[in-house]
N, CA, C and O of each residue as an XYZ file, in Angstrom:
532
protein
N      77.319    108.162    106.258
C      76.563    108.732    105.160
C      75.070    108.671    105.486
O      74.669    107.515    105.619
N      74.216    109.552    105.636
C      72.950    109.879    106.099
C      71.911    109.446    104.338
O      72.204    109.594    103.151
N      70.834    108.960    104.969
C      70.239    108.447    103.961
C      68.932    109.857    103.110
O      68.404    110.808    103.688
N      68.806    109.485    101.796
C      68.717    110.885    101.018
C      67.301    110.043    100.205
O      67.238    108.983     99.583
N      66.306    111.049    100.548
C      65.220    110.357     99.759
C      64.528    111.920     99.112
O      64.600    113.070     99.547
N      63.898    111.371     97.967
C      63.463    111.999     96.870
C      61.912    111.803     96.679
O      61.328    110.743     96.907
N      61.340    112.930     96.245
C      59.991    112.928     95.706
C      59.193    114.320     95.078
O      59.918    115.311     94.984
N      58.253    114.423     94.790
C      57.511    115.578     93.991
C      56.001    114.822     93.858
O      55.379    113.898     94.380
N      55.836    115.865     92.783
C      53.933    116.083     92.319
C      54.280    115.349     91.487
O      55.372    115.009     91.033
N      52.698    114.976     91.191
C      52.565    113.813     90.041
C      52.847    114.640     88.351
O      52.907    114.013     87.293
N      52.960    115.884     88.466
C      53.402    116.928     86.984
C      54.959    116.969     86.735
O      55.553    117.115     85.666
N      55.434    116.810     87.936
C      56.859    116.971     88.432
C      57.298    118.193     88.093
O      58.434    118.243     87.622
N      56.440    119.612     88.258
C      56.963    120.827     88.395
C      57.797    120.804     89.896
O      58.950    121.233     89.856
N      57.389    120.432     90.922
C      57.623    120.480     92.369
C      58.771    119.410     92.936
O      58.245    118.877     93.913
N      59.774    119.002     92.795
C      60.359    118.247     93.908
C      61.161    118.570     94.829
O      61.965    119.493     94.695
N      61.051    117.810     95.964
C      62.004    117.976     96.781
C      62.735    116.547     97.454
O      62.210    115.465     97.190
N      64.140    116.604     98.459
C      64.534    116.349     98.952
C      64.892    115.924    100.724
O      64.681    116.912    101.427
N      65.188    115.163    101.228
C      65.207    114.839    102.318
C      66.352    113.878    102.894
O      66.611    112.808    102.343
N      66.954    114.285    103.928
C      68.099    113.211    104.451
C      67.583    112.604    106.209
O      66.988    113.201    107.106
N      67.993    111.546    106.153
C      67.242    110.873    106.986
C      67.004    109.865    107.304
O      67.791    109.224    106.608
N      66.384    109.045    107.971
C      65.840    107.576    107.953
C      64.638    108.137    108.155
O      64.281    109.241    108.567
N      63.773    106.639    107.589
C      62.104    106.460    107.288
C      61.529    106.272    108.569
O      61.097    105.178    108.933
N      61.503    107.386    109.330
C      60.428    107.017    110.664
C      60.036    108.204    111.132
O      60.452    109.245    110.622
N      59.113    108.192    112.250
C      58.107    108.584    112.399
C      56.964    109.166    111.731
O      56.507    110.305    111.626
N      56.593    107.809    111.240
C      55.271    108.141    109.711
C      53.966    107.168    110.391
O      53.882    106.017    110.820
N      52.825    108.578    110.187
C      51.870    108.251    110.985
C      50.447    108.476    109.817
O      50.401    109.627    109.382
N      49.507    107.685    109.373
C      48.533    107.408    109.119
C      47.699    108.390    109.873
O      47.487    108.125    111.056
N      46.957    109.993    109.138
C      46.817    110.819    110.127
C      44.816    110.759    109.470
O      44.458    110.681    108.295
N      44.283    110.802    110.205
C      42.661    110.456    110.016
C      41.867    111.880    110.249
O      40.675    112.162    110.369
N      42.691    112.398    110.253
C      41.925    113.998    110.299
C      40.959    114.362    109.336
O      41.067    114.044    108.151
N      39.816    115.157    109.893
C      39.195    115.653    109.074
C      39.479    117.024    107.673
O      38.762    117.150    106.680
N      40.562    117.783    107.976
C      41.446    118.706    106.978
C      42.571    117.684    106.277
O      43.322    118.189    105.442
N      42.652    116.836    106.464
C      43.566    115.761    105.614
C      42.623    115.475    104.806
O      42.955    115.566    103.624
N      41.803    115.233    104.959
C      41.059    114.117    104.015
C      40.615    114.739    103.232
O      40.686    114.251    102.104
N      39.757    116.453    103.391
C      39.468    117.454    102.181
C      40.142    118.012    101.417
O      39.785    118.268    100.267
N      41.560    118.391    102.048
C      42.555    119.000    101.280
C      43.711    118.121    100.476
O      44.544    118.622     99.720
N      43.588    116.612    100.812
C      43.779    115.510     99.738
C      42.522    114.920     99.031
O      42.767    114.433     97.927
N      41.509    114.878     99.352
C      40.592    114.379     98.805
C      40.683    112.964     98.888
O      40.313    112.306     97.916
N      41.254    112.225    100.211
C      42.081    110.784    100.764
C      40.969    110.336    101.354
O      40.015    111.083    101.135
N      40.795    109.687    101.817
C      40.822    108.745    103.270
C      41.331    109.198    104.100
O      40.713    109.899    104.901
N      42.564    108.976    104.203
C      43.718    108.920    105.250
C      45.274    109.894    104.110
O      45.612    109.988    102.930
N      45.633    110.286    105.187
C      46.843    111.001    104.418
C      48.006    110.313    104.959
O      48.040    110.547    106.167
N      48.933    109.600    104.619
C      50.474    109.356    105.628
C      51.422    110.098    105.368
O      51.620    110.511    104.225
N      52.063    110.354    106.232
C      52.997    111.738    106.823
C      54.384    111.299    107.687
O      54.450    110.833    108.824
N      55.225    111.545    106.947
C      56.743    111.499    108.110
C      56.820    112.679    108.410
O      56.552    113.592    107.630
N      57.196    112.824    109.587
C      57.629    113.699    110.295
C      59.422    114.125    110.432
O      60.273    113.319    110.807
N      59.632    115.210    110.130
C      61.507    115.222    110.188
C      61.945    116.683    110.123
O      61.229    117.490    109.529
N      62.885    116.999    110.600
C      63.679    118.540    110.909
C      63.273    118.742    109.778
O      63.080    117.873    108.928
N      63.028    120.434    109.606
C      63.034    121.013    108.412
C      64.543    121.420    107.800
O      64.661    121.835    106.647
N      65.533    121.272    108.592
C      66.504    121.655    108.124
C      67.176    120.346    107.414
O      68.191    120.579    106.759
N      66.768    119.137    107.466
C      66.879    118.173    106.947
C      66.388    117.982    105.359
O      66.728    117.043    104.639
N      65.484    119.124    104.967
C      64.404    119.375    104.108
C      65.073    119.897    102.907
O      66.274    120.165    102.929
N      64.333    120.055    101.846
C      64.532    120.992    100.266
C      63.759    120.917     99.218
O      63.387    119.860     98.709
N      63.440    122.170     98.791
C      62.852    122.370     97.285
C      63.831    122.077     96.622
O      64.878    122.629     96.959
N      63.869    121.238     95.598
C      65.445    121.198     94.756
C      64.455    121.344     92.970
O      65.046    121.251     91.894
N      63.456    121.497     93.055
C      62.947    122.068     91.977
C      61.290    122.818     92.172
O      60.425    122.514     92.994
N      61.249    123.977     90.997
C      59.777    124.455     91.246
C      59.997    124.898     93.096
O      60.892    124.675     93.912
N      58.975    125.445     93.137
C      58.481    126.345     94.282
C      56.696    125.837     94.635
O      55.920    125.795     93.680
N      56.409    125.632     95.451
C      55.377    124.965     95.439
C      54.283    126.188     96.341
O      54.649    127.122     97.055
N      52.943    125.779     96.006
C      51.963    126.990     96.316
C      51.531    126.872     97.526
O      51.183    125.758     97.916
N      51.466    127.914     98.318
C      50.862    127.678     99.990
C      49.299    127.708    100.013
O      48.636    128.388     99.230
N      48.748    126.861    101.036
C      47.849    127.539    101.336
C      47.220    126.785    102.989
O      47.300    125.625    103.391
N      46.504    128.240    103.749
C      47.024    128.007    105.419
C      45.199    127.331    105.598
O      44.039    127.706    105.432
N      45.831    126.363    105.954
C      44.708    125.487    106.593
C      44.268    125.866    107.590
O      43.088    125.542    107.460
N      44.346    126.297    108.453
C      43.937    126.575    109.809
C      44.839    127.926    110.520
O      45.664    128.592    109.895
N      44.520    128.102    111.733
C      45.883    129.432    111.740
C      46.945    128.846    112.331
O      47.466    129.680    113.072
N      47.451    127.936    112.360
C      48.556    127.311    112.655
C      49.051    126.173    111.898
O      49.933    125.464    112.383
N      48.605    125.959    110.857
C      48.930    125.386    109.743
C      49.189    125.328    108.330
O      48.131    124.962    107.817
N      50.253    125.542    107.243
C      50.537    125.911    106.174
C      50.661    124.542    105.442
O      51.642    123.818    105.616
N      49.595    124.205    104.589
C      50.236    122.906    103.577
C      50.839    123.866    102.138
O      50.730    125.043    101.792
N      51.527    122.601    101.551
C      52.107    123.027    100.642
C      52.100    122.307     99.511
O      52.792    121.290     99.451
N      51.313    122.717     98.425
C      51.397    121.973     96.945
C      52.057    122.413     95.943
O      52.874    123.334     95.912
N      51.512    121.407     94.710
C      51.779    122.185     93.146
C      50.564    122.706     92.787
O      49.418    122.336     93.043
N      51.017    123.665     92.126
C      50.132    124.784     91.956
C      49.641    124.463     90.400
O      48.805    125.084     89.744
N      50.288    123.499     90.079
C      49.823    122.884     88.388
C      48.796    121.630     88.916
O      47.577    121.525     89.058
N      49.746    120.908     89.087
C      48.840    119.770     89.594
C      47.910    119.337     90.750
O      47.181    118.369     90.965
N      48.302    120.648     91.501
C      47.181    120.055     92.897
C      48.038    119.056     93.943
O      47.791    119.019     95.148
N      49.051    118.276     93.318
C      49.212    117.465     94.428
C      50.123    117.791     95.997
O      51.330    118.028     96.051
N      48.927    117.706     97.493
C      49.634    117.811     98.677
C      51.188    117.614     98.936
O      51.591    116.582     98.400
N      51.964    118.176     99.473
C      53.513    117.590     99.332
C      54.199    117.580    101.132
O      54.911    116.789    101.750
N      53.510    118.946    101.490
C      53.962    118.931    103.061
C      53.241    119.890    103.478
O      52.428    120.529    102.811
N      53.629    120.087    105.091
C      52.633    121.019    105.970
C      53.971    121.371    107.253
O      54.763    120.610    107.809
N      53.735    122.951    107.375
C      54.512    123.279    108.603
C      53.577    123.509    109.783
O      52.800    124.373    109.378
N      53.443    123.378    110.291
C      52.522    123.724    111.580
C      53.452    124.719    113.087
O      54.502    124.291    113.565
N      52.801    125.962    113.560
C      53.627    126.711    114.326
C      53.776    125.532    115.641
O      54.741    125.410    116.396
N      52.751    124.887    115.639
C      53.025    124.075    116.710
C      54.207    123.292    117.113
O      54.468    122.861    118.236
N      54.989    123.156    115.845
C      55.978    122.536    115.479
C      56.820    122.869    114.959
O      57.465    122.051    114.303
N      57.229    124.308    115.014
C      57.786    124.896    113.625
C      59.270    124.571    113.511
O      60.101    125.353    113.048
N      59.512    123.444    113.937
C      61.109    123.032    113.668
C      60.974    121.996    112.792
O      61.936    121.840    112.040
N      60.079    121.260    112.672
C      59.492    120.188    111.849
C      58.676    120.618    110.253
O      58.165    121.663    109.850
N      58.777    119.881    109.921
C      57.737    119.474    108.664
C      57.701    117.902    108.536
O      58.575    117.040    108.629
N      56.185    117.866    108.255
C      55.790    116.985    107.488
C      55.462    116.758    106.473
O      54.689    117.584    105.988
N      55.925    115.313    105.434
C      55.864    115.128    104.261
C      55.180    114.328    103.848
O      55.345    113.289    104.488
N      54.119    114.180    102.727
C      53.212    113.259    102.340
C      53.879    111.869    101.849
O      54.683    112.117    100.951
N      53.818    110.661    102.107
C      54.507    109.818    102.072
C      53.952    109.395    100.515
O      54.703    108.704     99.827
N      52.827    109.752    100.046
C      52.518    108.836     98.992
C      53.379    109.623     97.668
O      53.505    108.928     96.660
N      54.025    111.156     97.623
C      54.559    112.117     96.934
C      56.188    111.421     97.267
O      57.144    112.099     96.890
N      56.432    110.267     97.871
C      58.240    109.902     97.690
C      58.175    109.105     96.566
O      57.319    108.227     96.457
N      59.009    109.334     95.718
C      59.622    108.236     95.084
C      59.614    106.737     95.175
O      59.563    106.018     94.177
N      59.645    106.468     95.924
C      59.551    105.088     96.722
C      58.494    105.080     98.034
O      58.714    104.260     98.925
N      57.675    105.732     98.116
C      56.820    105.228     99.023
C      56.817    103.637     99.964
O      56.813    103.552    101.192
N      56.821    102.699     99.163
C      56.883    101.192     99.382
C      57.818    101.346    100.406
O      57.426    100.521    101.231
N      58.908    101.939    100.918
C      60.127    102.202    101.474
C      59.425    102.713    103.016
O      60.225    102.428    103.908
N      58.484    103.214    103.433
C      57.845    104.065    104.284
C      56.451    103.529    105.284
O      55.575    104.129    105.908
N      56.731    102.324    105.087
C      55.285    102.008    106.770
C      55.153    103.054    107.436
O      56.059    103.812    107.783
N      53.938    103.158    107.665
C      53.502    104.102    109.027
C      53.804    103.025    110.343
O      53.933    101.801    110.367
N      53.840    103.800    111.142
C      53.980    103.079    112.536
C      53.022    103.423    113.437
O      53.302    103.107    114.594
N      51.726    104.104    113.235
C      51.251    104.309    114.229
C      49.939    105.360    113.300
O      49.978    105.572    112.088
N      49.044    105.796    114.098
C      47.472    106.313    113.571
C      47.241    107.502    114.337
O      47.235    107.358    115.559
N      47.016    108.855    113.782
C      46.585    109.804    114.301
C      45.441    110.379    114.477
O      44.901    110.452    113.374
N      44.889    110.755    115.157
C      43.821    111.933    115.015
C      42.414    110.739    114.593
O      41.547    110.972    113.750
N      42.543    109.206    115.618
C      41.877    108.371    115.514
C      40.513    109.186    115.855
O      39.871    109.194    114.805
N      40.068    109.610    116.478
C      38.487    110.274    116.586
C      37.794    110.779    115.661
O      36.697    111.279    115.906
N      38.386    110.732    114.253
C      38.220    111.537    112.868
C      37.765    110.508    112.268
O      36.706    110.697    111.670
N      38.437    108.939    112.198
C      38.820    108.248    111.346
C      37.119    107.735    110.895
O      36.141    108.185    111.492
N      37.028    106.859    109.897
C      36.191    107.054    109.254
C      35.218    105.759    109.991
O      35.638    104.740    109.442
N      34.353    105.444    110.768
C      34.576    103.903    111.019
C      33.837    102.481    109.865
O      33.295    101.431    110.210
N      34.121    103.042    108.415
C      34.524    101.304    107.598
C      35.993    101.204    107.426
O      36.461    100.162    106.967
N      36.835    102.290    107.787
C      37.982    102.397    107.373
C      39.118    101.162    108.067
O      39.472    101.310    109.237
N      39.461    100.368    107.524
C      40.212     99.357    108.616
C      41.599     99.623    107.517
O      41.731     99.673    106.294
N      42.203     99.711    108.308
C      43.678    100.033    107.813
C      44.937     99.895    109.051
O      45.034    100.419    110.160
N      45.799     98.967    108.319
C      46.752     98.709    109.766
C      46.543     98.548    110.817
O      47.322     99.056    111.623
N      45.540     97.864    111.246
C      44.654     98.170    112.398
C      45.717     97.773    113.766
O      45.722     98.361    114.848
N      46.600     96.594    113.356
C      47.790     96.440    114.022
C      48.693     97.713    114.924
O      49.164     97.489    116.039
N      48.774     98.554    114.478
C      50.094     99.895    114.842
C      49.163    100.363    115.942
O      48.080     99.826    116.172
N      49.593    101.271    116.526
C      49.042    101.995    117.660
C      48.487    103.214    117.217
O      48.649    103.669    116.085
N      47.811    103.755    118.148
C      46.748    104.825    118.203
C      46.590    105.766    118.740
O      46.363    105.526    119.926
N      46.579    107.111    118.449
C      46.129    108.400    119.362
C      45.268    109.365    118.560
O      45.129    109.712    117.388
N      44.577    109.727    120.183
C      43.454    110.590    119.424
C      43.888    111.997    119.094
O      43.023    112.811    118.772
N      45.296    112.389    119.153
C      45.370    113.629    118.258
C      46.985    113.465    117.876
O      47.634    112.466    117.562
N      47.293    114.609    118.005
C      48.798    113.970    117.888
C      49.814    114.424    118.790
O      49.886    115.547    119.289
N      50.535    113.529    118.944
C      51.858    113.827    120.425
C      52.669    114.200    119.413
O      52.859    113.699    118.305
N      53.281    115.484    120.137
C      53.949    117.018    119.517
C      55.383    116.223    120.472
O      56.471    116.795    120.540
């Protein structure tokens, strides 16, 4: 039995679904993370999209870059995921939009050349300066 995790926007027009285990979730320090959450830092699992689902609401696009599509609520604003062509078998999901977040350590820091430097966070996990695709 494959493990099934849940989450949405803070309005809860938007949720979706996911089957899976909790890994590869990375603490991403980018500079388009941080404006288009209005964060610090954004954390992100990474997992097949076919693993994936809207199971309520339809959530609003909008393309960050030309190879990047995030995806919100269009009521509330809140980030939920991002497809990137770079990756387009994948999506990533905002870890703080699960249900259980607490459930989800990052393991590791992205797009460290961005990061903010008062920012000390996990300083423990490992590091790259962009991200390994």
């Amino acid at each position: 039995m494959s493990e099934q995790h849940v989450g949405g926007c803070h309005c809860g027009g938007v949720r979706y679904r996911f089957d899976g285990p909790l890994v590869d979730i990375a603490h991403c320090h980018c500079s388009v993370c941080r404006r288009v959450s209005g964060g610090l830092v954004t954390t992100w699992i990474t997992l097949p999209r076919s693993a994936f689902a809207w199971i309520t609401g339809q959530p609003a696009q909008y393309e960050s870059s030309a190879t990047c599509t995030r995806y919100f609520c269009g009521n509330c604003g809140a980030q939920l995921a991002l497809v990137t062509q770079l990756s387009p078998e994948s999506i990533d999901v905002t870890i703080a939009t699960l249900d259980h977040p607490e459930w989800a350590p990052a393991d590791r820091h992205i797009w460290v050349e961005n990061r903010l430097p008062w920012l000390h966070l996990d300083e423990q996990l490992p590091e790259e300066d962009g991200e390994a695709l």
